[in-house]
Residue, then its C-alpha position, 0 to 999 in steps of 0.5 A: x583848422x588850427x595854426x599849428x596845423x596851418x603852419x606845418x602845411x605851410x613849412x611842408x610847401x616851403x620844404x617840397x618847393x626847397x627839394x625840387x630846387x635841387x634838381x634844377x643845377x643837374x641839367x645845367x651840368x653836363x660834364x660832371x657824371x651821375x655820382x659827382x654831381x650827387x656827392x656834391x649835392x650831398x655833402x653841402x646838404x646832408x653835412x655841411x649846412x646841417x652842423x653849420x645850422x645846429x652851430x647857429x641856433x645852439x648857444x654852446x655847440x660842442x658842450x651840447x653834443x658832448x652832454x650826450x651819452x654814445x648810447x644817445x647818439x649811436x641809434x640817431x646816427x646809424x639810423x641817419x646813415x640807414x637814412x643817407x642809404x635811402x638817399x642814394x637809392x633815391x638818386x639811383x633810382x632817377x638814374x634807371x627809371x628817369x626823373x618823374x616815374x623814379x621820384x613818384x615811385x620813391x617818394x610814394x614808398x616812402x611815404x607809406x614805409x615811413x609813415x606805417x613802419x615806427x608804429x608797426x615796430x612800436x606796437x602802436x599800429x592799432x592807433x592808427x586804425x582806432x583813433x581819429x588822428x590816426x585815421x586822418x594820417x592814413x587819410x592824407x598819406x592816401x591823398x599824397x599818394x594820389x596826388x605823387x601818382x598825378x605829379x609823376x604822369x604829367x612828369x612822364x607826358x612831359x618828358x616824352x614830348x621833349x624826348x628826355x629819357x632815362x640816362x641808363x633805364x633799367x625798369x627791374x633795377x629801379x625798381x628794387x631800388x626804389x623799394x630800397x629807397x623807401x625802406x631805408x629812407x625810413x630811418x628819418x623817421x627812427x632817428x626822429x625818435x631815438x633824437x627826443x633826448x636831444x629835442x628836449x636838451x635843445x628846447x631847454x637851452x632856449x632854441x625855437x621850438x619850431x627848429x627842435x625836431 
């Protein structure tokens, strides 16, 4: 297995143990609602920490945003938006489904919606069947799926022996929201792609390549 294969095992591991942290404070507050605790966690993860990371690693902050034309930053902005929709989704759908059937079911569509959706709109699909890396991308979205499918069951025999149920449960609406969460958390993915232009600014500025994209 080649290091830079082992190395993005690794930053994953460090990247999924990171996300399921940021459960742990919503059953230690009980008198904030839903969308309070939500908009705080938000705002600290998706606005303040992400500018205040790009203001450390970029030598000259604003003269690197400012290099870019608004036909740069439009799509990688409305796409992060059309990703922070996918998001609150995301939350809502724990709210209806409860936390281990509403995450495996969110994170598995979007899993396959983010991984199939940018080369299906490329035309590049066929390179996922033909090619051997891309045989090995649809392999391991499978192997996630069956392990997001084991996590989520042994969630739901955990809840039902310690009595945790949803806070509103509502299977139809969980659903079409999970179905929404993984359509539009795909807009990670396209934003990733209308930002190249800004990976390559960052990376000729002297900045990590391993903090690039």
């Amino acid at each position: 297995m080649s290091n830079a294969i082992t190395m993005g095992i690794f930053w994953h591991l460090i990247g999924a143990a990171s996300a399921a942290c940021f459960y742990a404070p919503f059953k230690k507050v009980k008198k904030w609602s839903w969308e309070t605790m939500w908009s705080v966690g938000g705002i600290v993860s998706w606005i303040i920490l992400p500018w205040a990371i790009s203001a450390l690693l970029l030598p000259n902050f604003w003269a690197y945003y400012s290099s870019f034309s608004l036909s740069t930053l439009l799509p990688v902005f409305l796409f992060g938006a059309m990703w922070g929709i996918g998001n609150i989704n995301y939350g809502l759908t724990m709210r209806y489904l409860g936390m281990s059937m509403g995450i495996g079911i969110a994170i598995g569509i979007t899993l396959i919606v983010g991984t199939l959706m940018t080369p299906i709109i490329n035309g590049n699909f066929d390179v996922l069947i033909n090619t051997e890396g891309g045989r090995m991308t649809l392999l391991g979205v499978l192997v996630a799926l069956i392990g997001v499918g084991i996590v989520t069951r042994a969630g739901q025999l955990k809840e039902r022996k310690m009595g945790i149920k949803a806070e509103e449960f509502n299977l139809k609406k969980g659903l079409v929201l999970a179905v929404m969460c993984g359509i539009f958390s795909a807009g990670m993915s396209f934003a990733m792609n209308a930002a190249k232009p800004m990976h390559e600014a960052a990376a000729a500025l002297g900045v990590d390549p391993l903090y690039v994209a």
